[in-house]
N, C-alpha and C positions, 0 to 999 in steps of 0.2 A: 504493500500500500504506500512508501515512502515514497517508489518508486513516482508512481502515481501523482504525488503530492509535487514530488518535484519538477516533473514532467508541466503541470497545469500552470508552477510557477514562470517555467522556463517559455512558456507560451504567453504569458503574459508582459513578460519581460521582451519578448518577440513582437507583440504588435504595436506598438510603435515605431518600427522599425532600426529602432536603435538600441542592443545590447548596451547598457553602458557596467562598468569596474563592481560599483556600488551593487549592482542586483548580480553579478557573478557571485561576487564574494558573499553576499546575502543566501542564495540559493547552496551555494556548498557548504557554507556556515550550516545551515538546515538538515544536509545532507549526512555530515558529517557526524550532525549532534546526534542522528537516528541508524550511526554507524555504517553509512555506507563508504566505501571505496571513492578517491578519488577518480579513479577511471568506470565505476557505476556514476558518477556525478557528471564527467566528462560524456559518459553515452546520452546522460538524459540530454543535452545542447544540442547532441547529434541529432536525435530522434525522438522529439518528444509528443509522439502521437500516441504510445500505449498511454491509454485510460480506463481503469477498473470502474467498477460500478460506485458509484458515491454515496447511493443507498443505505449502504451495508455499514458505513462508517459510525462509529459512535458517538453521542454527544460532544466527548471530548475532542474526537480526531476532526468532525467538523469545526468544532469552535479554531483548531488551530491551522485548518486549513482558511478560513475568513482571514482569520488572523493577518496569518503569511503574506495575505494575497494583497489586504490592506497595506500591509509592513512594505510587500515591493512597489506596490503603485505609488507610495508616496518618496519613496526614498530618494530618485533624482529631482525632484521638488518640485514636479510639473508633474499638471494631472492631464490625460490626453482620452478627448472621447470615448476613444478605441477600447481605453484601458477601462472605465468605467464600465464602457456596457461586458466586454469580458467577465467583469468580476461582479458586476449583476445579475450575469446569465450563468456563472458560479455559482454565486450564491442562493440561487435560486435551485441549481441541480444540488447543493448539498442539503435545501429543506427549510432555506431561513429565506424571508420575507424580505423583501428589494430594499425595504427600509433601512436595514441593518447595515447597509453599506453607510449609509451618510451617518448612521451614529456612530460609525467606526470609524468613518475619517473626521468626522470633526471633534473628536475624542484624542482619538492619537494627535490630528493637527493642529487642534488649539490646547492640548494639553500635554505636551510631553514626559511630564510625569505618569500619566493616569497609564501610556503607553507600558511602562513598566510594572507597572501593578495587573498583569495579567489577568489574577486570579478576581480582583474586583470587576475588574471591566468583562472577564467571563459572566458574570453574573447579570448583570446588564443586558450581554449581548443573548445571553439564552432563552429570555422571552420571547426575541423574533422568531426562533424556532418554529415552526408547522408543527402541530401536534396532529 
């Protein structure tokens, strides 16, 4: 499922059409902390069309896929259409309500602390849920 995870970020990091340092290093930072291989990190860039079912994912594994997804869109400091509806249309296939995008960037964006307080801001973010 990492696999997966990192795959979705590396496409998101793609449609803009500009890889930039900041979401490499973001994405194998990710990669790394969920023990995969550099050169499993390197293939997901190559080839990042495998995608497992999102369904299946757990409360937890979705909130940190949002998460992720918010963490790369914001990190070169421009927000690009492109990338918005990607991670609308994310967040939608992992179960949570379109809303949850804008309280997650104007959380992380006007609050850089609240960013690191994970565990509060999970809580927050878990009512958009679909139940």
């Amino acid at each position: 499922m990492i696999r997966t995870h990192l795959n979705l970020l590396v496409q998101l990091a793609k449609v803009d059409g500009v890889v930039v340092q900041d979401e490499i290093d973001l994405i194998a930072q990710i990669g790394e902390a969920n023990g995969m291989s550099s050169s499993d990190i390197s293939a997901c860039f190559e080839d990042s069309s495998l995608i497992e079912n999102l369904e299946n994912l757990t409360d937890d594994e979705k909130y940190e896929y949002i998460y992720n997804i918010v963490q790369l869109m914001k990190i070169d400091g421009r927000l690009y259409k492109e990338e918005i509806r990607f991670c609308a249309k994310l967040a939608s296939k992992l179960g949570y309500n379109e809303d949850v995008l804008l309280e997650l960037m104007l959380k992380i964006y006007s609050d850089p602390e609240i960013s690191a307080d994970k565990a509060s801001l999970k809580s927050t973010i878990q009512q958009y849920l679909k139940k």
